[in-house]
Backbone as JSON, one array per atom type, in Angstrom:
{
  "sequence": "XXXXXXXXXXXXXXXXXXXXXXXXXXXXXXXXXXXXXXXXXXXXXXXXXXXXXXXXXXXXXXXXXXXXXXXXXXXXXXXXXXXXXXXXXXXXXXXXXXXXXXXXXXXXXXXXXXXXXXXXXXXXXXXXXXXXXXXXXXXXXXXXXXXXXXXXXXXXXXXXXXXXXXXXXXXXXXXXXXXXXXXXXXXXXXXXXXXXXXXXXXXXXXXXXXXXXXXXXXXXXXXXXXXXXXXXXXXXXXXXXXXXXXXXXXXXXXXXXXXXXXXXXX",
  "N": [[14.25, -15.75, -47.03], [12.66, -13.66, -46.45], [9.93, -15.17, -46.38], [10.52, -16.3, -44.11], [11.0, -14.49, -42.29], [7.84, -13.54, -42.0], [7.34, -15.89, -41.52], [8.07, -15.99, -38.4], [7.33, -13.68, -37.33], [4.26, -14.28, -37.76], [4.38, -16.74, -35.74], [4.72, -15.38, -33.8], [2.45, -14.45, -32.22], [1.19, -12.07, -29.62], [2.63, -10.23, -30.44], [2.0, -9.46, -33.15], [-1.11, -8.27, -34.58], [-3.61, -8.48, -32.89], [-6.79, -9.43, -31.36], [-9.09, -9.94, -28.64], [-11.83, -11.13, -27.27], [-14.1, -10.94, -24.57], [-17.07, -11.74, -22.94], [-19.24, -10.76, -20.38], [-21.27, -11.12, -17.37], [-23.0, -9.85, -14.43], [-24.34, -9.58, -11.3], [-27.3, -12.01, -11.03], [-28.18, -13.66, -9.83], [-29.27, -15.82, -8.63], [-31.12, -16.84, -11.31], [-30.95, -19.25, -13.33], [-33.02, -19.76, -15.7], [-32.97, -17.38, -16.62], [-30.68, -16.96, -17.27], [-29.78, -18.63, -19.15], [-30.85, -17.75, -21.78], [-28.82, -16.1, -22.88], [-27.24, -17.23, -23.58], [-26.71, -17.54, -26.74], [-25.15, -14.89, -27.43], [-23.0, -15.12, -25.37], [-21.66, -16.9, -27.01], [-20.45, -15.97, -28.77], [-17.94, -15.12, -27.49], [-14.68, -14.87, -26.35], [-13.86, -15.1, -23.77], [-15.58, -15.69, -21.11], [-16.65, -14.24, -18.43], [-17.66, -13.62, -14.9], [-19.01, -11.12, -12.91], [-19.75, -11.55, -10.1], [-22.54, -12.46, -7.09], [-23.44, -14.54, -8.2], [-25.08, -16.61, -7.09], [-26.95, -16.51, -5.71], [-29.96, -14.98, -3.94], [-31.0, -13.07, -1.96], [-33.97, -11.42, -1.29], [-35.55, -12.99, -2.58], [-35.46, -15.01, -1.62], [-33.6, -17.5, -1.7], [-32.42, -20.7, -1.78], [-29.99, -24.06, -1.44], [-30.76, -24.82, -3.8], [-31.37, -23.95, -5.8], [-28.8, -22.41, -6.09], [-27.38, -24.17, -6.92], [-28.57, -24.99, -9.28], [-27.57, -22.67, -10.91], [-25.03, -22.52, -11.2], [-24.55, -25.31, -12.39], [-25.48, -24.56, -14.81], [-23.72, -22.16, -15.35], [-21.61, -23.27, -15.92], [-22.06, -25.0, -18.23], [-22.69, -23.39, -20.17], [-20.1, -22.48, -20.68], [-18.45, -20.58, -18.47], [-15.54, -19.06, -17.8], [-14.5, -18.17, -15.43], [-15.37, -16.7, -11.99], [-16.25, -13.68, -10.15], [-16.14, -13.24, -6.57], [-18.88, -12.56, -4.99], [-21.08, -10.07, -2.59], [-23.48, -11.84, -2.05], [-22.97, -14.05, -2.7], [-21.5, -14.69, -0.04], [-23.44, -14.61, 2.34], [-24.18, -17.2, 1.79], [-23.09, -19.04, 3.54], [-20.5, -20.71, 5.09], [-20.03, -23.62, 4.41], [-21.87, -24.33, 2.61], [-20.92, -22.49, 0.54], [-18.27, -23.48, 0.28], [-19.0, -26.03, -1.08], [-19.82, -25.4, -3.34], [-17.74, -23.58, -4.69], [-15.69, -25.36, -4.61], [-16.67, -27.5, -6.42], [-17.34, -25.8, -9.01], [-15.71, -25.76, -12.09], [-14.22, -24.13, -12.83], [-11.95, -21.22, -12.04], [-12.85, -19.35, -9.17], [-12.76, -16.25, -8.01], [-11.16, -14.24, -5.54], [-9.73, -12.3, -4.8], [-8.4, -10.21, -2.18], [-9.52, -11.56, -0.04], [-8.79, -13.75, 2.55], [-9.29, -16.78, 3.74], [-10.64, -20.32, 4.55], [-11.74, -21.05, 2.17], [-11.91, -22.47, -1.07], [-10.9, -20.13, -3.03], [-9.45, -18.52, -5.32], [-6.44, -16.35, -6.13], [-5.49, -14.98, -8.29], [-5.56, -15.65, -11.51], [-3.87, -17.12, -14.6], [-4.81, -16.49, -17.96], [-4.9, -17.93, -21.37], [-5.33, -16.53, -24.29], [-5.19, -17.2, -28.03], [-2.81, -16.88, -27.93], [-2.13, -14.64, -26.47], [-1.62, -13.41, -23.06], [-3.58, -13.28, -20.31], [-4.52, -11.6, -17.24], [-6.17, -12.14, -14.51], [-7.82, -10.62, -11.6], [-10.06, -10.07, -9.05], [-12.18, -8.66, -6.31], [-13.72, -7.64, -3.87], [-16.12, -6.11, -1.55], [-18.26, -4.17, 0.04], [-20.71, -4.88, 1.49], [-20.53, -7.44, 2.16], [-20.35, -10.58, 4.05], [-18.5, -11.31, 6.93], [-17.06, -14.03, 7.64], [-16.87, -15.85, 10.65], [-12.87, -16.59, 11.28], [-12.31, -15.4, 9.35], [-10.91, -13.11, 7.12], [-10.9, -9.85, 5.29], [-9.56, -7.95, 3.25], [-7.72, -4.56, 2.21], [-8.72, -3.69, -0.99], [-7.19, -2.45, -2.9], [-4.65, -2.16, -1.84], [-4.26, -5.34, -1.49], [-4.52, -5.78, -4.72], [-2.3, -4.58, -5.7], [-0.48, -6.06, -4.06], [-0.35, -8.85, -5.19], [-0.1, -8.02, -8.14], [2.79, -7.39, -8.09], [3.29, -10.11, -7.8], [2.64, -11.51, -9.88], [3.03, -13.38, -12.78], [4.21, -12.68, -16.11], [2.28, -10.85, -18.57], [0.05, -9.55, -20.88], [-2.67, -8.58, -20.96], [-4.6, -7.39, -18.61], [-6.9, -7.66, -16.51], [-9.6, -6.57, -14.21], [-12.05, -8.09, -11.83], [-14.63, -6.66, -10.05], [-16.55, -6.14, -7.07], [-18.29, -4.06, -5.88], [-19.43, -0.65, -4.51], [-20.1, 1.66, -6.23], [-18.56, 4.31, -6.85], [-16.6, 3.32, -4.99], [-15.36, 1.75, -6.79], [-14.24, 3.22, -8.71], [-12.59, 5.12, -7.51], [-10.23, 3.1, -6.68], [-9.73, 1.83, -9.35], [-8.97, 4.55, -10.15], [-6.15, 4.29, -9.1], [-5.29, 2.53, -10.36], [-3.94, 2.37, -13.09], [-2.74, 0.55, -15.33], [-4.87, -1.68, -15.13], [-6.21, -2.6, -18.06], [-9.35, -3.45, -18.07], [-12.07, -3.06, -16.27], [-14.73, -4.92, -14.76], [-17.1, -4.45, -13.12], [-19.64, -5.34, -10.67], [-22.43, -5.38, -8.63], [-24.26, -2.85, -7.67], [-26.07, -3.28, -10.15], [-26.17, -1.71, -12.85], [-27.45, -0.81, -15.74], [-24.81, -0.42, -17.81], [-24.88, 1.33, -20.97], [-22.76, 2.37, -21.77], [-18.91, 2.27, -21.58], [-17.6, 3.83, -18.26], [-15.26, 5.45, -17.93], [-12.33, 6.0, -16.25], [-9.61, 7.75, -15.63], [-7.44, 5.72, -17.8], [-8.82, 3.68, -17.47], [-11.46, 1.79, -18.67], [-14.44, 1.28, -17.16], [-17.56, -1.2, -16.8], [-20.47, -3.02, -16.6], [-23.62, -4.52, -16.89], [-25.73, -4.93, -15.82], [-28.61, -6.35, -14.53], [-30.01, -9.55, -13.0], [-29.39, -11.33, -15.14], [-30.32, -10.21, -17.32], [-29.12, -8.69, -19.32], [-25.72, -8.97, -21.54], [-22.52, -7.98, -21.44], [-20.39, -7.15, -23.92], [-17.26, -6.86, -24.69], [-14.33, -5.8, -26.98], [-11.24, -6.29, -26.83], [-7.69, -5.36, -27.84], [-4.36, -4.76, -28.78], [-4.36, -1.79, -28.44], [-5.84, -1.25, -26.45], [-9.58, -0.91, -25.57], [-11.37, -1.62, -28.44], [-14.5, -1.98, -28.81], [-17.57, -2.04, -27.19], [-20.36, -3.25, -25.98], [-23.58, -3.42, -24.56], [-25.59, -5.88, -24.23], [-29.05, -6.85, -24.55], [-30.92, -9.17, -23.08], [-33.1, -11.68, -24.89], [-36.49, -11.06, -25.04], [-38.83, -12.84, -22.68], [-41.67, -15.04, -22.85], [-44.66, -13.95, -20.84], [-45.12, -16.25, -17.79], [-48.42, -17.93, -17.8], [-51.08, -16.63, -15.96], [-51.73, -17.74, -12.55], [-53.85, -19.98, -11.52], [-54.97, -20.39, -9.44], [-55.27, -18.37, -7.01], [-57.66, -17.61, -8.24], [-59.91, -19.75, -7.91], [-59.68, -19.85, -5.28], [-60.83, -17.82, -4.29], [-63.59, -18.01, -5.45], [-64.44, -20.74, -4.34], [-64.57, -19.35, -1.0], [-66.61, -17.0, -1.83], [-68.64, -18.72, -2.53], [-68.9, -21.33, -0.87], [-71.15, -22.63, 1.37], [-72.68, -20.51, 3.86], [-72.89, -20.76, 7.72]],
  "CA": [[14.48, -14.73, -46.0], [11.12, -12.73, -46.46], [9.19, -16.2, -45.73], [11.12, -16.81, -42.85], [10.56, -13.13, -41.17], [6.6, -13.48, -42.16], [6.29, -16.78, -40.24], [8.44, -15.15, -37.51], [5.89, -12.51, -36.82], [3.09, -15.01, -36.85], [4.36, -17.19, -34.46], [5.15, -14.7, -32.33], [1.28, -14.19, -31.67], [0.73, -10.85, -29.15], [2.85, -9.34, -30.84], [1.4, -8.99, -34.2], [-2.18, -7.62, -33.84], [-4.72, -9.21, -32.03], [-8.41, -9.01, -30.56], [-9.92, -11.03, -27.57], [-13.73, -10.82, -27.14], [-14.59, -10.56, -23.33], [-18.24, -11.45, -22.47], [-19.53, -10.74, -19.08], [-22.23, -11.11, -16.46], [-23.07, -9.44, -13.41], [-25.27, -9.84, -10.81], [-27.01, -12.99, -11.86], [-29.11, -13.58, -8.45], [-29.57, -17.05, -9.32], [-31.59, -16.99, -12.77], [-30.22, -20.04, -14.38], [-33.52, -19.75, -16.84], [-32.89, -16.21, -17.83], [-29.17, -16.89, -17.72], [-29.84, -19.67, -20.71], [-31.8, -16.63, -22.76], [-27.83, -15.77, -22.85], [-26.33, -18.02, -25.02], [-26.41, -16.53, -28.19], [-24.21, -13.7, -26.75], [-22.17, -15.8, -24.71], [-20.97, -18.12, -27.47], [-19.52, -15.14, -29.18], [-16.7, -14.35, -26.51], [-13.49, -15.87, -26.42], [-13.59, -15.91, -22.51], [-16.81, -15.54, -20.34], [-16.75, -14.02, -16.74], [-19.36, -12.92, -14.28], [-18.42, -10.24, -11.65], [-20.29, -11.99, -8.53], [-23.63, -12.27, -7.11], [-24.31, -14.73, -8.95], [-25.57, -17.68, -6.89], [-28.58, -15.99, -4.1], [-30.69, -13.85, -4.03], [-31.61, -12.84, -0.25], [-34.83, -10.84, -1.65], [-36.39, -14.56, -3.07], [-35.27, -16.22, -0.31], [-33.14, -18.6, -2.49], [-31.28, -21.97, -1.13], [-29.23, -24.8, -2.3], [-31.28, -25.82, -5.18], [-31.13, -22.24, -6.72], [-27.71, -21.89, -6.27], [-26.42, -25.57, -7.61], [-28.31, -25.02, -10.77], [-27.34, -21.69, -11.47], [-23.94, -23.27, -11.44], [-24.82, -26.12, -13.46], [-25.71, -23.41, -16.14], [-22.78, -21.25, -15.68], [-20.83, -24.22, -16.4], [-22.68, -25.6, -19.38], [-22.64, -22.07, -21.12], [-18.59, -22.24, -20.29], [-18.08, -19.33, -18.11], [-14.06, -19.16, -17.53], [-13.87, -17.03, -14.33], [-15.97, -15.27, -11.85], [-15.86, -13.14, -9.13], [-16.94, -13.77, -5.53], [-19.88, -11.04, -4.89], [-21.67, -10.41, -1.32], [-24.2, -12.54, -1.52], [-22.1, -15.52, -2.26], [-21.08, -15.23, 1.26], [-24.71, -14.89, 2.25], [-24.76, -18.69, 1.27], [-22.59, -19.34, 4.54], [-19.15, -20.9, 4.43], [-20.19, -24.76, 3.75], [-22.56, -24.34, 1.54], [-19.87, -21.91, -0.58], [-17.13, -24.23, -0.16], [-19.09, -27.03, -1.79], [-19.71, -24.81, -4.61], [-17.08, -23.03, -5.22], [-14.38, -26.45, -5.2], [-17.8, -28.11, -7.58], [-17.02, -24.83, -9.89], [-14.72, -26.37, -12.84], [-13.65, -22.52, -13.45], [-11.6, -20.17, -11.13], [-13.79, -18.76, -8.34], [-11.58, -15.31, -8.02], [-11.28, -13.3, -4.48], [-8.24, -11.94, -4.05], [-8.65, -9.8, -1.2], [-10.2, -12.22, 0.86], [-8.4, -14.64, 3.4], [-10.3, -17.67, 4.56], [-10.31, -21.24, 3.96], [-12.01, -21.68, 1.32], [-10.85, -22.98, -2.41], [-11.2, -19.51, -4.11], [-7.95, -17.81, -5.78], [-6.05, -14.73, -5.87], [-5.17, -14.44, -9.62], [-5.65, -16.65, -13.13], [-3.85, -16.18, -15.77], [-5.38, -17.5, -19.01], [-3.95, -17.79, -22.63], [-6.32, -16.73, -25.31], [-4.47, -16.61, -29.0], [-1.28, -16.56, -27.72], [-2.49, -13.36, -25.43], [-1.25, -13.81, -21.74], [-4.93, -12.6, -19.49], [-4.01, -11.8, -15.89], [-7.37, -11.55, -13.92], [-7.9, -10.44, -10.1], [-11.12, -10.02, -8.47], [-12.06, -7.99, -5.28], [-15.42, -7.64, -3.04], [-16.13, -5.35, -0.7], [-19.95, -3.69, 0.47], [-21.96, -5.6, 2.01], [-19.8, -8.95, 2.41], [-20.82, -11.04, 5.08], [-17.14, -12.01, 7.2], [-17.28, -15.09, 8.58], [-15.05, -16.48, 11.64], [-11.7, -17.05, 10.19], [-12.13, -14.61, 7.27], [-10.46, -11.69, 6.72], [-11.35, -9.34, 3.94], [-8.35, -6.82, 3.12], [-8.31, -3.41, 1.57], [-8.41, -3.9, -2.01], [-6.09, -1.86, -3.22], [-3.38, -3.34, -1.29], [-4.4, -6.99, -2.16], [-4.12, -5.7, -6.17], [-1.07, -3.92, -5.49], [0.64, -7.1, -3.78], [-0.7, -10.07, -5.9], [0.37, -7.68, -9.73], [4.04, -7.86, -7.76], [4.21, -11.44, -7.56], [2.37, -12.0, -10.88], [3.82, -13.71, -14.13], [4.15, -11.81, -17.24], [1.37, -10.98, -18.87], [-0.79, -9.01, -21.66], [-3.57, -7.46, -20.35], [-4.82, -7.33, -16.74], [-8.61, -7.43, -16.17], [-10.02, -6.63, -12.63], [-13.59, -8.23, -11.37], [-14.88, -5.95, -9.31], [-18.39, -6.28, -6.33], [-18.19, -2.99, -4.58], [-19.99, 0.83, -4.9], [-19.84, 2.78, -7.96], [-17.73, 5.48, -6.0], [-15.53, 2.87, -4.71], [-14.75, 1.19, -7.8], [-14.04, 5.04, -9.56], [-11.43, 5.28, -6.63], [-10.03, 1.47, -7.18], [-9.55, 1.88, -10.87], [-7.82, 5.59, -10.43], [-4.91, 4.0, -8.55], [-4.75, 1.05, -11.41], [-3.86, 2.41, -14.54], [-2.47, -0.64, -15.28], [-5.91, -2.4, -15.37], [-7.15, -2.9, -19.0], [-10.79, -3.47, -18.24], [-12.38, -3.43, -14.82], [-15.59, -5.35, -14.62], [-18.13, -4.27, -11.98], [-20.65, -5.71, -10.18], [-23.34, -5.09, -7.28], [-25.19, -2.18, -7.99], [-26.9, -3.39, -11.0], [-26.53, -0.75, -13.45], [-27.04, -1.22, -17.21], [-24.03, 0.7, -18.43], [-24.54, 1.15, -22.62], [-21.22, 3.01, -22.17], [-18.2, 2.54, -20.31], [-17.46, 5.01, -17.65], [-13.84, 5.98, -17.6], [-11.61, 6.62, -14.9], [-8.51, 7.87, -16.2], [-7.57, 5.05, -18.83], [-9.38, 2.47, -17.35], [-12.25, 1.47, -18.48], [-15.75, 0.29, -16.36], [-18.19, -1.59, -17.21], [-21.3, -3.4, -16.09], [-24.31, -5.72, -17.62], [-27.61, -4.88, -15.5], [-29.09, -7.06, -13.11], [-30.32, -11.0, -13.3], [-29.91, -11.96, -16.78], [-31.03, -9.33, -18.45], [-28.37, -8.01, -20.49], [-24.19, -9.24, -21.42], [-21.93, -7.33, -22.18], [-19.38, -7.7, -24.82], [-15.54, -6.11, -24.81], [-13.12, -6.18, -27.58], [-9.53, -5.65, -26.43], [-6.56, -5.43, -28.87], [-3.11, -4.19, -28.34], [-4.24, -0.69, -28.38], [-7.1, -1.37, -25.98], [-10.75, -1.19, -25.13], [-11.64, -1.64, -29.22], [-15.43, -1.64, -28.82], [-17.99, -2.53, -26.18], [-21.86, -3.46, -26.75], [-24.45, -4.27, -23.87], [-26.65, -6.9, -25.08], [-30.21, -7.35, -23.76], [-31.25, -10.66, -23.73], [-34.49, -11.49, -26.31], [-37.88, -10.75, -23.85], [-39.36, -14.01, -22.05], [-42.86, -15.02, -22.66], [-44.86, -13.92, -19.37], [-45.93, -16.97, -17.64], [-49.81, -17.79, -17.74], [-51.54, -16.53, -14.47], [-52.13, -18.9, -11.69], [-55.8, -20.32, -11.16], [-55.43, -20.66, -7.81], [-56.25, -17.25, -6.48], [-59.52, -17.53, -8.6], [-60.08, -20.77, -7.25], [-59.9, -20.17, -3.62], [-62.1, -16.69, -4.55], [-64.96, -18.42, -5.89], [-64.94, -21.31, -3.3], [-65.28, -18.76, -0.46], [-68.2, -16.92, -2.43], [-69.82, -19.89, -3.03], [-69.13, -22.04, 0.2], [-72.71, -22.3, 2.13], [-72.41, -20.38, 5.34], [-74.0, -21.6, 8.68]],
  "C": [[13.17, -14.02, -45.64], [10.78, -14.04, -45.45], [9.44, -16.09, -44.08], [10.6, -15.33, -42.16], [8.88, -13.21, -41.01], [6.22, -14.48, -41.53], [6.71, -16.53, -38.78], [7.07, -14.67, -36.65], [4.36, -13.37, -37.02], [2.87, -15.52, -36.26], [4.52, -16.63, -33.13], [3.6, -13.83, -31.48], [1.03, -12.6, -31.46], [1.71, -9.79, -30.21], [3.06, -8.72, -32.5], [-0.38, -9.11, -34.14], [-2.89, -8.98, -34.14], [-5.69, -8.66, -31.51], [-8.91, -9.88, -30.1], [-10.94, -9.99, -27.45], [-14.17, -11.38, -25.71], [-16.47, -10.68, -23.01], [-18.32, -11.48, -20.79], [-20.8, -10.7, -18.59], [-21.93, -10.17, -15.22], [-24.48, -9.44, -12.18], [-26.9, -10.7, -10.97], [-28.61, -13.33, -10.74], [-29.73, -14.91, -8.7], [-30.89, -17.18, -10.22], [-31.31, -17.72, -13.51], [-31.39, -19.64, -15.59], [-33.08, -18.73, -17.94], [-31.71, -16.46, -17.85], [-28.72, -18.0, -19.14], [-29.93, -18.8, -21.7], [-29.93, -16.11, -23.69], [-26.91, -16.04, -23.8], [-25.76, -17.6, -26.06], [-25.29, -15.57, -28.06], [-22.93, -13.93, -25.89], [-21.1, -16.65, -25.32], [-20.15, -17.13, -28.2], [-18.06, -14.65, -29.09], [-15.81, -15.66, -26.74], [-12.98, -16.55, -24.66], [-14.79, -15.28, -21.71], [-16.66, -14.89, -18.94], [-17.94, -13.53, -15.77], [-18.28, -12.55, -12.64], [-19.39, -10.16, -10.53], [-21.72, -11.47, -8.67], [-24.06, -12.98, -7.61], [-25.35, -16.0, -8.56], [-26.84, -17.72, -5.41], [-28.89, -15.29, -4.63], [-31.79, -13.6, -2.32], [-33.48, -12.35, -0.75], [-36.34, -12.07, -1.95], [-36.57, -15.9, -2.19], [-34.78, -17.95, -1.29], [-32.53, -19.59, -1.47], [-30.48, -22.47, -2.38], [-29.42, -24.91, -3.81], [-30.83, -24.67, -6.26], [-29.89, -22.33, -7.32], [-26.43, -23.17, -6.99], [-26.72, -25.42, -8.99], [-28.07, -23.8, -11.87], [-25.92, -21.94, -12.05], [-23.73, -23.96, -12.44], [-25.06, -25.5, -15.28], [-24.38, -22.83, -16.65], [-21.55, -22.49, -16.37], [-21.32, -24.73, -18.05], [-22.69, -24.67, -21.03], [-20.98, -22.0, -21.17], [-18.1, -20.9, -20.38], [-16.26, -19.83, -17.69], [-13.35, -18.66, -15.9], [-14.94, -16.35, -13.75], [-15.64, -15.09, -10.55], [-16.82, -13.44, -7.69], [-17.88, -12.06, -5.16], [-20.34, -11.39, -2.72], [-22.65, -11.28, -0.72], [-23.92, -14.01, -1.91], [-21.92, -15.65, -0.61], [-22.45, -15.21, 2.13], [-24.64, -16.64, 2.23], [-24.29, -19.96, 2.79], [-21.5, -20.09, 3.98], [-19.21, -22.51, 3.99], [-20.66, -24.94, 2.7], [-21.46, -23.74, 0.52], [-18.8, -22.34, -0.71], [-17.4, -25.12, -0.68], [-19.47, -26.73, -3.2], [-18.96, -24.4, -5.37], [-15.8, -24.6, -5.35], [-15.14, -27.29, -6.05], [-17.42, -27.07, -8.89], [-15.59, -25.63, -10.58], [-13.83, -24.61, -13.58], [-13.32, -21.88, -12.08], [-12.76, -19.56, -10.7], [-12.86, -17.8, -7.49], [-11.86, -14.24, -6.49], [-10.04, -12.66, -3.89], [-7.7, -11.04, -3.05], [-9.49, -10.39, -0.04], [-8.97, -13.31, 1.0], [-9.5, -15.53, 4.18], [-9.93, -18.82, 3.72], [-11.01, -21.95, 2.73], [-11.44, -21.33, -0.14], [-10.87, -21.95, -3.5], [-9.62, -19.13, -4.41], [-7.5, -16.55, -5.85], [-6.12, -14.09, -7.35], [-5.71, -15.81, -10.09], [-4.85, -16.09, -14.0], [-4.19, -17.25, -16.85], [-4.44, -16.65, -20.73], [-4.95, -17.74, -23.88], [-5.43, -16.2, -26.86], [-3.05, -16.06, -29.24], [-1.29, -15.25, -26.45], [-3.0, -13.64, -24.27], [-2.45, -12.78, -20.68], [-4.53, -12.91, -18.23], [-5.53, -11.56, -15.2], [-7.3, -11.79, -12.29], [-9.49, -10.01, -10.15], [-11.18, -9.37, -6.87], [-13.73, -7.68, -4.86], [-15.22, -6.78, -1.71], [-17.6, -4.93, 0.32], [-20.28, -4.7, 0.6], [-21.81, -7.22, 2.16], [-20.03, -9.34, 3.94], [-19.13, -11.76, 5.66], [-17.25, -12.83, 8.3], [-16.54, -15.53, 9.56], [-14.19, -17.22, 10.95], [-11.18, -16.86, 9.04], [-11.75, -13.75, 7.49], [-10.28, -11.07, 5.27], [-10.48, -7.76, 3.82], [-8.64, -5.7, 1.95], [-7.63, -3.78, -0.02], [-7.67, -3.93, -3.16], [-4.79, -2.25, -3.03], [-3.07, -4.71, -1.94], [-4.27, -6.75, -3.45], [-3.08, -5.86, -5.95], [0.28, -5.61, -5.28], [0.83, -8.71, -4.71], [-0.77, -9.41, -7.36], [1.82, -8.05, -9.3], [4.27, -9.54, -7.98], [3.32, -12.35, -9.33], [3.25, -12.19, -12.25], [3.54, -12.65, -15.11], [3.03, -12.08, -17.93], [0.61, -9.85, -20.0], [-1.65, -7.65, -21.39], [-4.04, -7.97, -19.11], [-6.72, -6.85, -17.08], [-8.96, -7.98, -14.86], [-11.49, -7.41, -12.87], [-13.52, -7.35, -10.32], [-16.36, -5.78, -8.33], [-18.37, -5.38, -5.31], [-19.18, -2.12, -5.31], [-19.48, 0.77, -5.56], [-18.57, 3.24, -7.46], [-16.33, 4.44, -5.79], [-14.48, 2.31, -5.93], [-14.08, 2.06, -8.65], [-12.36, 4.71, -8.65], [-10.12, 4.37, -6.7], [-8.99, 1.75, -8.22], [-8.32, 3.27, -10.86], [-6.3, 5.24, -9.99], [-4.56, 3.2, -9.65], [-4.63, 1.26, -12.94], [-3.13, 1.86, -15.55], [-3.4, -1.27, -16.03], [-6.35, -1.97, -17.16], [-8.86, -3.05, -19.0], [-11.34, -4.0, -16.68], [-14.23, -3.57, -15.04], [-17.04, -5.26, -13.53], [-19.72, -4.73, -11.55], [-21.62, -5.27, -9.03], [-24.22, -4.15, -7.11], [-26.58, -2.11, -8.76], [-27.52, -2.42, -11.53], [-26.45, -1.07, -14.95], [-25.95, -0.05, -17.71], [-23.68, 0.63, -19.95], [-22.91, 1.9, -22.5], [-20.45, 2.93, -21.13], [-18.21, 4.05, -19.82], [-15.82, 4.36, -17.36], [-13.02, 6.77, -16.99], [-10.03, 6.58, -15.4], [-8.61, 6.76, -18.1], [-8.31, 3.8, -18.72], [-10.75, 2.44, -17.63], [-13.67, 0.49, -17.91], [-17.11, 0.08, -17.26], [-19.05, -2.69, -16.37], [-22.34, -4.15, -16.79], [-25.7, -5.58, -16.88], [-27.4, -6.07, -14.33], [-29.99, -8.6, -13.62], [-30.75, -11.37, -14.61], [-29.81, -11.46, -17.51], [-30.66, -8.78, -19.84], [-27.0, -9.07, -20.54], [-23.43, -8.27, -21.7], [-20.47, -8.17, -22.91], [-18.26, -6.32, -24.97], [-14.75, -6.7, -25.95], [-11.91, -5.42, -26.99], [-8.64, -6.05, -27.39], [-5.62, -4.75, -28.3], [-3.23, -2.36, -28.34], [-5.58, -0.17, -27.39], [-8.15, -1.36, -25.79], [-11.06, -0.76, -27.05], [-13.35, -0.82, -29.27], [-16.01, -2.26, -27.79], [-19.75, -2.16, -26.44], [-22.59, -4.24, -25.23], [-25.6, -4.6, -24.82], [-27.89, -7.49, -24.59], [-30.63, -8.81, -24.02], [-32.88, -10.72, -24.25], [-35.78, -11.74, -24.81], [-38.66, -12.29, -23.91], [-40.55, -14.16, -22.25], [-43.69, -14.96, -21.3], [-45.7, -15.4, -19.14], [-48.04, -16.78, -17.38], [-49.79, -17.84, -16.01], [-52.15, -18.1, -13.92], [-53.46, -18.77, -11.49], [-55.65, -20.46, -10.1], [-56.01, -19.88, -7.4], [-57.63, -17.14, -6.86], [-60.23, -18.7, -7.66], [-60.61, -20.86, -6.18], [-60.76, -18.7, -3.6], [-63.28, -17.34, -4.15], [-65.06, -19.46, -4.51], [-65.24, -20.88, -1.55], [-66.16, -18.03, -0.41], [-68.89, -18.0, -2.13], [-69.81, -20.99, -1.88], [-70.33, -21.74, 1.07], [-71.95, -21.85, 3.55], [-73.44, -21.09, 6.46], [-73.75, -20.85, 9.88]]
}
């Protein structure tokens, strides 16, 4: 009788205690090198995500090549899930539809309408513990003909209604600070809302009601790590990644110095 109640309650998973380990990215700006530096920190988590941004960088003037092997990375490190940011759409809508249906992991926008192969929800099963995840983008999204990009809130609101049963609920999030504060106060619901686009290292969540936010810095640099358990946000640790050796300076500039010194004039 005992026996029998004791394997009971361990098959019955969530609901004898549990802890999923959450790593995340954010704003990523295609860095596959420094996004390798990552690893270590990455292999820790039980499910990986990155809250957009992560495949341009307008500033570098990135293309294809950038943005295929940033991919190739995010895959290789086995990210589970990420969110569509603004400068994904930046990439234009071919180019991001041959990426995002190449992506072997949910590519999450659920406030966005258009034809390409991203999704509204996921839900994933870690330890028996049912993970509902939505994603949402906003600032500075580029809307292409045939896209429509709906108010966020709403698009939660209607796509938790038609969602399966589930555990915990974790937002991605690629908007303002401010907005995401606002977001989160309506969703007290949300377990752990993920934010992207600003590129702020946040050592500590910031908490909006019960929800807690969270963030990871800007290309590479840091991860962060979430424990969640049935009594929620356990602990939470940004993780810098270990400092890069600076490459050796280029000889060229000396180069083309000296040979206009030293070229004979006439």
């Amino acid at each position: 009788m005992v026996w029998g109640l004791l394997l009971a309650l361990a098959l019955s998973g969530s609901a004898w205690g549990w802890e999923v380990t959450i790593a995340f990215t954010n704003d990523l700006h295609a860095r596959p090198a420094q996004l390798a530096a990552l690893a270590p920190s990455l292999s820790q988590a039980d499910l990986v995500f990155d809250a957009g941004d992560a495949w341009e960088d307008t500033y570098r003037a990135t293309a294809a090549s950038e943005a295929w092997a940033t991919l190739t990375m995010m895959v290789e490190l086995g990210y589970n899930a990420m969110a569509l940011g603004n400068h994904e759409t930046y990439l234009g809508p071919r180019l991001l539809r041959d990426l995002v249906s190449a992506a072997p992991f949910p590519v999450l926008a659920t406030n966005l309408r258009s034809d390409l192969p991203t999704q509204r929800s996921v839900l994933m099963e870690v330890r028996g513990v049912r993970i509902l995840i939505l994603s949402v983008l906003w600032d500075l999204a580029f809307v292409w003909p045939g896209w429509e990009l709906d108010d966020p809130l709403a698009s939660v609101r209607a796509t938790l209604a038609e969602a399966p049963a589930h555990d915990l609920f974790i937002l991605l999030g690629h908007m303002e600070f401010d907005r995401a504060r606002a977001l989160a106060s309506n969703l007290p619901e949300c377990n752990l809302f993920i934010l992207g686009h600003n590129h702020r290292f946040r050592k500590e969540p910031t908490w909006e009601g019960s929800v807690p936010i969270v963030q990871a810095g800007q290309h590479g640099e840091a991860v962060g790590l979430v424990r969640l358990s049935e009594d929620g946000l356990t602990s939470y640790e940004l993780v810098r990644a270990p400092a890069r050796a600076a490459a050796p300076p280029s000889l060229l500039p000396i180069a083309l110095l000296l040979f206009l010194i030293l070229w004979p004039r006439r």
